[in-house]
C-alpha positions in Angstrom: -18.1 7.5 11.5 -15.5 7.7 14.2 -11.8 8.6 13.6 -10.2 5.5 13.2 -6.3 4.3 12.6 -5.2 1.7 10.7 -2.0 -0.4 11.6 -0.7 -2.8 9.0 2.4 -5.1 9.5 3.0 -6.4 5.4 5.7 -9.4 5.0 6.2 -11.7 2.5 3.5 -13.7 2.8 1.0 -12.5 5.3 -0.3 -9.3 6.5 -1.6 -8.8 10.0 -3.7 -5.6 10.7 -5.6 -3.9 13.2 -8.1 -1.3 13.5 -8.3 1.2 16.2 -10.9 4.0 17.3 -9.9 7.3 18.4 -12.2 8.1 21.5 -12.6 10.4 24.2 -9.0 12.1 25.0 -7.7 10.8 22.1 -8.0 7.0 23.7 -7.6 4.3 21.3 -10.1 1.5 21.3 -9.3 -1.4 18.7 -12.5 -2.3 17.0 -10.9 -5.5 15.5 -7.8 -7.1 14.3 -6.5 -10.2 11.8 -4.5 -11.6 9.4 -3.9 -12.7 6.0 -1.6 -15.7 5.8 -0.4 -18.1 3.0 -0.3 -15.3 0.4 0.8 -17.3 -2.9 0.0 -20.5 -1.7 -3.4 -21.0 0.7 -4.6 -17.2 1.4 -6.5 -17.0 4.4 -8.2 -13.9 5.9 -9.4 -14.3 9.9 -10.3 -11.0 12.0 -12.2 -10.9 15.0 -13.2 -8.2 17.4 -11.5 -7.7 20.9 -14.1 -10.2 22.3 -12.8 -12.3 19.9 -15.8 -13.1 18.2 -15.2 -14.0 14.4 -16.0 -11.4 11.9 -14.3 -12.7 8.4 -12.9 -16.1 7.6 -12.4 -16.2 3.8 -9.6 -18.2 1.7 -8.8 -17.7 -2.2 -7.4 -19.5 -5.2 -3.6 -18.9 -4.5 -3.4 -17.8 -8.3 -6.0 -14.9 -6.8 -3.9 -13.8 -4.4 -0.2 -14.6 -5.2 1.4 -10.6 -4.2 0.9 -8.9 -1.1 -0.7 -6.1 -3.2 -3.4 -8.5 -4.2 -3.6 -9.3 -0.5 -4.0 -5.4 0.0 -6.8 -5.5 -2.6 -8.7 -8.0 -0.3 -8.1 -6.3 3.0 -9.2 -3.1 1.2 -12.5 -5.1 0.3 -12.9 -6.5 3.8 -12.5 -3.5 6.1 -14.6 -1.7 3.1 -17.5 -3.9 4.5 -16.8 -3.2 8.1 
């Protein structure tokens, strides 16, 4: 697996992250990027690569993601899978 770096932007109720490559000459090439949204009340996970094809839509019960930790939780699940 490549180097990667992982940029995440936390606030009170979303989180928007990206994930970036570290090629040749220490170029960065994002490999995808998204957002959680509505933490506590609809929680919503969309990423999509920089073609912007769609590679995750998922929603939650609120009551399962009602902190931004528990939104870390899923985001930790979802770039697992990636």
């Amino acid at each position: 697996m490549a180097e990667t770096i992982l940029v995440v932007n936390a606030g009170s109720s979303s989180i928007k992250f990206q994930l970036f490559e570290i090629g040749k000459g220490d170029r960065l090439k994002r490999r995808f990027k998204g957002q959680i949204e509505g933490i506590r009340t609809h929680p919503h996970l969309v990423a999509k690569d920089p073609e912007g094809q769609l590679l995750a839509d998922e929603t939650w019960p609120a009551a399962e993601v009602d902190t931004v930790p528990a939104a870390l939780e899923k985001l930790i699940g979802f770039l697992r899978k990636e």
